[in-house]
N, C-alpha and C positions, 0 to 999 in steps of 0.2 A: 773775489767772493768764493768763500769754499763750499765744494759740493758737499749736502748734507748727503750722509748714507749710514748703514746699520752694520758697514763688511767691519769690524775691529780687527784684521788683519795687517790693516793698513794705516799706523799710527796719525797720518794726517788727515786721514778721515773723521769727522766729527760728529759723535753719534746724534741721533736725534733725541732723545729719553730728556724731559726735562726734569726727571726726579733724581737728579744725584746728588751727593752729598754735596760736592765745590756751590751748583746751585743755591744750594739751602744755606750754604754758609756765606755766600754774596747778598743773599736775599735777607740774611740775620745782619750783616754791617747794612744794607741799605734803610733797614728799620731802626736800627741801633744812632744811624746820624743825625736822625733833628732831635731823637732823647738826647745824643748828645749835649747838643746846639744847645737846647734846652737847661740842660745842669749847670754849663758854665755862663749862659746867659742869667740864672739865677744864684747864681755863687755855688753852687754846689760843685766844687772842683774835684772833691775826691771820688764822688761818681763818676765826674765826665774823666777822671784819669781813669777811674778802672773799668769803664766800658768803651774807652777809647785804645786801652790798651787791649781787650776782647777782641774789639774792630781790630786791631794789628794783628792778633792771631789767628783770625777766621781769614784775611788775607793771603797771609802766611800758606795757611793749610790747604786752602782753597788751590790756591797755584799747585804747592805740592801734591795734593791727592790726583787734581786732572793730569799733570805732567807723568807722575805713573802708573796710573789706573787708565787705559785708553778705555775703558767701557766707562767712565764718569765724565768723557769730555761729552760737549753738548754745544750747539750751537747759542742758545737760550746763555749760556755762560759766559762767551765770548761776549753776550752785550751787556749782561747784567754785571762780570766780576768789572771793568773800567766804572760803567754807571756809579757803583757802588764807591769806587776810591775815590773818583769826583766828588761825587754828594760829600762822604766822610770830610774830606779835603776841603770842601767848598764849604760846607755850613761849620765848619769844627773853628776855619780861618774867618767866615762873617760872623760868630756866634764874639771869637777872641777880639776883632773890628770894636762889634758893635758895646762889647764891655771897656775897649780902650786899652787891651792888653797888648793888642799889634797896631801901630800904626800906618795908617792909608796906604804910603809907599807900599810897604811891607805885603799889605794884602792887595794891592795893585800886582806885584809882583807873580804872587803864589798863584793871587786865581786866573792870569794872564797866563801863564805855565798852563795852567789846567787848560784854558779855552785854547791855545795852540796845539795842544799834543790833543 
């Protein structure tokens, strides 16, 4: 468990501020995944590609900006940026299940991945 503190001196410290940008942009894929869910569960694919592909870039960014911005790391981030790839992950794979796009094995597999790591 790491200790929270406010010293940014010390890169492995992790600020407290839950307002930072990696935040907002974990917090935007964790909202973005049942719209997802949703688009492909009603046929609308070319939505759920292109806010599934937003969800890959606010990932993307999110890592990059905390990794060099030590004043944007946050505790708050460490639970929300995983939360957020699960969810994306896990309703994106039940969403493509429950249309018949991936079969059972298949999503046995992906969301067994997820619940071990």
């Amino acid at each position: 468990c790491r200790r929270v503190s406010s010293d940014q001196s010390d890169p492995g410290n992790v600020k407290d501020n839950i307002y930072t940008i990696p935040n907002a942009l974990s917090l935007s894929r964790i909202i973005m995944s049942p719209v997802i869910a949703y688009n492909i569960v009603t046929g609308d694919h070319t939505t759920a590609l292109v806010l599934f592909s937003v969800a890959g870039l606010t990932d993307f960014l999110d890592g990059q900006i905390a990794r060099r911005w030590v004043s944007q790391r946050s505790l708050l981030g460490s639970i929300i940026d995983p939360m957020g790839d699960k969810m994306l992950m896990g309703l994106t794979t039940a969403s493509l299940w429950y249309t018949a796009a991936f079969p059972s094995w298949l999503v046995g597999i992906i969301l067994g991945r997820d619940i071990i790591l």
